[in-house]
N, C-alpha and C positions, 0 to 999 in steps of 0.2 A: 125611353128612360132605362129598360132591361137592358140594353144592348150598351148605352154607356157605361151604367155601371157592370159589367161584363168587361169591358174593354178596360177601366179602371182597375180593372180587381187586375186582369192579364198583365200590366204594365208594371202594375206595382209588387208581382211576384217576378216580372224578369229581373227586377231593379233590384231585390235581394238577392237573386242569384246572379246577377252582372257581379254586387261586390266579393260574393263567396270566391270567384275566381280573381278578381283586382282589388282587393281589400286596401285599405288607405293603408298608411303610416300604425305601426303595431304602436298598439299605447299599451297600461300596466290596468288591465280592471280583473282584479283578482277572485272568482265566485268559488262558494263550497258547496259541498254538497255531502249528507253522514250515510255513512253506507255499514251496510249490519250482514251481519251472519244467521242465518237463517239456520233453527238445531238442526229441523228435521229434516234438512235437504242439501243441508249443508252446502246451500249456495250462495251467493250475495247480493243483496240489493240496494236500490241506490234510492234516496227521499229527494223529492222535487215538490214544487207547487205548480198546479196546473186549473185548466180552466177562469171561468168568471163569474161568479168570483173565486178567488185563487183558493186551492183545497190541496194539503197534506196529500201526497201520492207517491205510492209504494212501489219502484220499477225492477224489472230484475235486470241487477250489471251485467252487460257482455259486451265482451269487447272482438266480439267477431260479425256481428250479424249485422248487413247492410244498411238499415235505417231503424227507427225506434218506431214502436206500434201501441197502441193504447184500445182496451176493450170499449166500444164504443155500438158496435151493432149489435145482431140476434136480439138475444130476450134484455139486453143489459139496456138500463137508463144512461144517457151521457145527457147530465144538465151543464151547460154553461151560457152563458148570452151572448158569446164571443167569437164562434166557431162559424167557420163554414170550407163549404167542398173546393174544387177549383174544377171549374167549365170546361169541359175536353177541346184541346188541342192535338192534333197527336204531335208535333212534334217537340210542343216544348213539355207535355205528359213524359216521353221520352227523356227528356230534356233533365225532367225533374230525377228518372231513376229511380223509380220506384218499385223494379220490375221486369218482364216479360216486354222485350220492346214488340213482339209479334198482337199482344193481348193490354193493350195502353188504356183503353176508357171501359164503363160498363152504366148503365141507361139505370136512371135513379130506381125505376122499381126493382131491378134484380138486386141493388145494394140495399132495398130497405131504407133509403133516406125521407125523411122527414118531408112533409108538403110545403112548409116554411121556408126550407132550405134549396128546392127547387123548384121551378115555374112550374114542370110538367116532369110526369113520368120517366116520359121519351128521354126529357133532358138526359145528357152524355156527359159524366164525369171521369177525371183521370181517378184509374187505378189501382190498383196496388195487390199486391202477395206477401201478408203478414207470414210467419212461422214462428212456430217455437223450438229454438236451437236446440232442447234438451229431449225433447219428444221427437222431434222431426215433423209433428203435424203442421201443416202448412193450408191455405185457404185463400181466396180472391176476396179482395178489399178495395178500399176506398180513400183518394187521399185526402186529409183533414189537414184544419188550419186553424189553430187556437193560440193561447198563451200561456208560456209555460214561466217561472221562475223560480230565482236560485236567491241566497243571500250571497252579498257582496259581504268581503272580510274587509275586519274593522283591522287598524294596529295592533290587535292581540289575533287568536283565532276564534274569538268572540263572533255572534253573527253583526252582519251590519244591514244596510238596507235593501231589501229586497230587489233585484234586477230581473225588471224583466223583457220576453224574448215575443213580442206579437205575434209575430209572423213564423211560429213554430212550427212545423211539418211534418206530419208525422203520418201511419196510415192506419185507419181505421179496423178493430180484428175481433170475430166472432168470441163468442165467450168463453168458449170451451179451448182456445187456444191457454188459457195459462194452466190449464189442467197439467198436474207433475211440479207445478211453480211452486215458492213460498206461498205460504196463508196470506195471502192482503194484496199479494200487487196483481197490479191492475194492468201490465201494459211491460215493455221491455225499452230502457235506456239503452241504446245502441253508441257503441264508445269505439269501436273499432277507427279505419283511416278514411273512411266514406265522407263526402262534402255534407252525405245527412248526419252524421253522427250530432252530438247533443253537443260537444264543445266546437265540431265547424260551425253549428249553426250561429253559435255564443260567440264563435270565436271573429265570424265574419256579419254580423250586426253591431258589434259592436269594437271592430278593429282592431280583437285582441291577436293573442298568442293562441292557433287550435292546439297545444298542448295539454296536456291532461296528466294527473300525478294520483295513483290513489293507496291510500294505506288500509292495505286489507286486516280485517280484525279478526284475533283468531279466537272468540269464542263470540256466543250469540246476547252474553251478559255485556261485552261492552260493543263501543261507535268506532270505527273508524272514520276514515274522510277521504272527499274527493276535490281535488283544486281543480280549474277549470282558469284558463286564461295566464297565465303565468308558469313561467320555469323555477320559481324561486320567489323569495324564502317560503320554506316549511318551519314554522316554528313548532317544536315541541317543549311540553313544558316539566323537566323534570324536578324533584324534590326542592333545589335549591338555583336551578339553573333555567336559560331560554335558550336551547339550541335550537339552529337553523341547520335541519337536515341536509339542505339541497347543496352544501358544501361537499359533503361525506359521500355521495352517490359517486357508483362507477359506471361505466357506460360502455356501453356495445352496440354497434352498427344493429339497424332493422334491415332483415331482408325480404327481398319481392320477393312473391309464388307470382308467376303471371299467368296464373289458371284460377278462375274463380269458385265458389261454392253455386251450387245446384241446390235449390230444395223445389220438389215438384215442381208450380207454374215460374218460381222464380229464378232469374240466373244473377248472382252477384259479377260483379265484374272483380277484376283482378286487383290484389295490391291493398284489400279490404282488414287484413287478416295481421296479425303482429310476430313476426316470423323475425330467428334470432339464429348467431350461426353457431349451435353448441359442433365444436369437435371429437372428445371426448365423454366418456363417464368415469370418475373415479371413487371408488369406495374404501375407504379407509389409505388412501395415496396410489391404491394398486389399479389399473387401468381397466376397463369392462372390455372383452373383447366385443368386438361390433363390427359389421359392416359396413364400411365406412361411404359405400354409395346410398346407403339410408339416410345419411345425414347430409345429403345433400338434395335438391329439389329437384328434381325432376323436370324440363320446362316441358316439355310435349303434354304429360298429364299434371302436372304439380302435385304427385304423391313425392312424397318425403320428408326432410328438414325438421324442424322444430320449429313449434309455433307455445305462445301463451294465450291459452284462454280458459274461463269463469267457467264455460258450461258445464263441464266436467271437474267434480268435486277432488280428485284425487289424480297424479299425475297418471297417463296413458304411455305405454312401452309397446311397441312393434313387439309381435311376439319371439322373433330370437334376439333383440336386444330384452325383452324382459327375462325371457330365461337363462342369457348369462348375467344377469344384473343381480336376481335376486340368487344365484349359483354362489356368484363372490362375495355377495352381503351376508348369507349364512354361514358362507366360511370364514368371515373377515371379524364375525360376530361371535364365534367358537374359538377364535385365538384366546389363548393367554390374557390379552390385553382386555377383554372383554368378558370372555368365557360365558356365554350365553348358548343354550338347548332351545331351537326350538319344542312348542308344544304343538296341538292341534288346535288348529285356526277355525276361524268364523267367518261367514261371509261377511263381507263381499270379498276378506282380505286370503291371501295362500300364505303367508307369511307370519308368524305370533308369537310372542313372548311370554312368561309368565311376570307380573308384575310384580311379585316378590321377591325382593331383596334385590330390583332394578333401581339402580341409583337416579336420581334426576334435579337436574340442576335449573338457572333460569336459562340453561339452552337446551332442556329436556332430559327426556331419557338419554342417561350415555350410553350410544350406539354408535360404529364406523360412522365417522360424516361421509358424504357422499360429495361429490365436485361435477358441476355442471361448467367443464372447461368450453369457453369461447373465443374464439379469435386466433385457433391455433397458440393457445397454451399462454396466450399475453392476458387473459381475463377469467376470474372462475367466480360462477356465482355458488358459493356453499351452502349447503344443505344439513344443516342438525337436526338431532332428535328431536327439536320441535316442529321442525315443518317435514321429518320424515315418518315419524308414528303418529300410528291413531290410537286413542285408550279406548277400550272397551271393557267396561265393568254393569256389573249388572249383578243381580243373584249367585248368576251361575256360575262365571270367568271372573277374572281383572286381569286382560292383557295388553299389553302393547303389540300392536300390528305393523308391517310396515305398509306405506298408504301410498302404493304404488301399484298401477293395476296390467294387465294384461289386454292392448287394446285392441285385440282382435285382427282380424284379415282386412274387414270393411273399412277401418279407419286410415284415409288416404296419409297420412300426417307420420310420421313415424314417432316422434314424441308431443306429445302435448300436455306443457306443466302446468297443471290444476289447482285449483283453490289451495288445496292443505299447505301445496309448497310455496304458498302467497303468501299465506297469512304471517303478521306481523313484520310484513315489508314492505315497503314503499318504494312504488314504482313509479319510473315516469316516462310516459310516452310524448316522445320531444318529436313529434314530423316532421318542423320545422329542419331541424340538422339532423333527421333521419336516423337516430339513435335512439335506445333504451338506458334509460339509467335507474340502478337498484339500488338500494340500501339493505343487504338482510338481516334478517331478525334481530328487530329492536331490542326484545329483550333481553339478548346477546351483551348489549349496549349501555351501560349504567342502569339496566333493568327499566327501560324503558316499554312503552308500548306504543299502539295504534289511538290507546284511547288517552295517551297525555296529549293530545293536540285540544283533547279539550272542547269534543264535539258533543250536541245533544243530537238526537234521532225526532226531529220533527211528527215526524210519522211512524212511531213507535205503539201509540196506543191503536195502529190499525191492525184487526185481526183476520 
């Protein structure tokens, strides 16, 4: 009877991952999800329901990291009535990707599983190597199989009814991994281009679009949101109006890195990551001088290029693109046109203003805008004083910083545009046709925001 049902459970996980790669006919099922800004860490995270019965869960967004993990072992309780491991294979363990193909299964006692959930000890389950992109700690896990769900959108951006994902996959991760995280979550929505990501899995169970659209929020008072299965509409709702954002987006090619991330036991495979072809920097119209083989990828080791990703709160500069960047922002911000002194800064930032008698508008402090040129000069995503300064007041100060950091020797990546310069933009990651398409700063835009879509945070009261 073990060994049927063994054989049952095998069949029925090849059958979901046969359609991940042959998915039917794309139909239109539309899922949300409210994603919040977190003060103290100024990172973002994404609300889900999960488990059985289904419960409020707090995940943190990245949209770099191989597959989505959820704290489930060590000292932590994981209740659901719905869950369970998958029977080592190696090759379809492999198959799944969840990992180290050298290191595929581990024998129920060392993972700490449950005697309910295995025959015996000895029993061999597939795998896995959780990590936390922000820490870098990484650890050997386990892979799990629950249910997770999203609301379906109704004809407004109201919730509608619950969808959900059975056959949800994700890998099981010690507790101390969300250690550095927001207060409350539990686990990491993995959103990157991986067949595990949270919209493949959505997107190939139920023969959507794997596209993904998210409007990042730029304070921790309001929601933004996450669409999941569709390219379109974005309805926002302003004072007197219903615009559909997804008209207004500009778009630029995704490029490969065909070299994947490494974190200890794990090797990511290639093409995981959301890489963009900036060719330029411009600051106030005047050109960043830069090396122009930084900005291109590397294929032997895939250091270079520009990429976007969550982990990091504040954009990252190769360090001689950051020191001609912030060279020409402080000159560009001493002109006439501006006439701004710097003062003495504060960590984390090199760069600060004094807030007095700095003008600010609903596109921020007026500072040189900056131009993130793409496509060889046919595309720029811009950058104003709201997605380029940080305020920092307190007793002591009230400045304005600029929130762009110096990313060091170690960081393979030469730019990497982070949270600040997200916020109050909607982005969409379209696979499908291999391009990004941005909207920036709403409130740019008849004073719009992230939060007239008109989201609640399900998971809001978690601490």
């Amino acid at each position: 009877m073990h060994s049927l049902l063994q054989l049952f459970q095998r069949l029925s996980f090849f059958f979901i991952f046969f359609i991940l790669f042959f998915p039917n006919q794309t139909q239109q099922t539309t899922l949300i999800s409210p994603v919040s800004k977190d003060k103290h860490t100024n990172l973002f995270t994404l609300s889900v329901y999960l488990k059985t019965p289904l419960r409020p869960t707090k995940l943190l967004l990245d949209l770099s990291f191989l597959f989505p993990w959820t704290v489930c072992g060590d000292t932590a309780t994981y209740n659901s009535s719905s869950y369970h491991y998958i029977d080592c294979d190696e090759t379809f363990c492999e198959y799944l990707g969840f990992g180290n193909p050298s290191l595929l299964c581990q024998d129920c006692y060392n993972s700490n599983l449950t005697s309910s959930h295995c025959s015996s000890p000895a029993t061999m389950v597939c795998a896995s190597y959780p990590a936390n992109p922000v820490t870098n700690a990484g650890d050997v896990g386990y892979v799990l199989v629950d249910t997770l769900a999203l609301p379906g959108l109704s004809r407004s951006t109201h919730y509608g009814q619950l969808i959900s994902l059975s056959n949800y996959t994700f890998s099981c991760a010690p507790s101390y991994l969300v250690k550095g995280l927001p207060k409350g979550v539990t686990g990491l929505a993995a959103l990157g281009r991986s067949k595990l990501s949270v919209q493949a899995q959505f997107g190939s169970a139920l023969s959507t679009s794997h596209s993904l659209a998210i409007c990042f929020p730029g304070s921790s008072k309001s929601t933004g949101v996450a669409f999941f299965g569709t390219h379109g509409p974005y309805f926002v709702f302003s004072k007197s109006n219903k615009i559909n954002l997804s008209k207004n987006l500009t778009y630029t090619p995704l490029i490969h890195n065909p070299i994947g991330i490494t974190y200890d036991f794990l090797i990511s495979p290639p093409y995981n990551e959301y890489y963009i072809g900036l060719t330029s920097i411009r600051v106030n119209g005047q050109h960043v001088p830069i090396n122009a083989s930084l900005l291109t990828i590397n294929k032997q080791n895939g250091f270079g290029g520009t990429k976007i990703a969550t982990r990091t709160p504040y954009t990252l500069l190769e360090p001689s693109i950051y020191k001609a960047f912030t060279e020409l922002f402080i000159k560009e911000a001493s002109s006439s046109r501006f006439n701004l002194t710097v003062t003495n800064p504060v960590k984390p930032f090199k760069v600060c203003y004094s807030a007095k008698g700095l003008m600010v508008t609903n596109k921020g402090p007026k500072v040189p805008i900056i131009d993130f040129v793409l496509d060889r000069e046919s595309v720029v995503w811009r950058i104003m004083g709201a997605n380029s300064m940080v305020r920092v007041k307190n007793k002591k100060v009230d400045l304005w910083c600029l929130g762009f950091m110096d990313g060091g020797v170690k960081e393979k990546t030469s730019i990497v545009m982070g949270g600040k310069q997200l916020e109050e933009n909607l982005v969409q990651f379209d696979v499908e046709s291999n391009r990004l398409g941005f909207f920036s700063l709403l409130t740019s835009h008849h004073s719009l925001s992230c939060a007239d879509f008109k989201v609640t945070d399900f998971a809001k009261h978690i601490k």
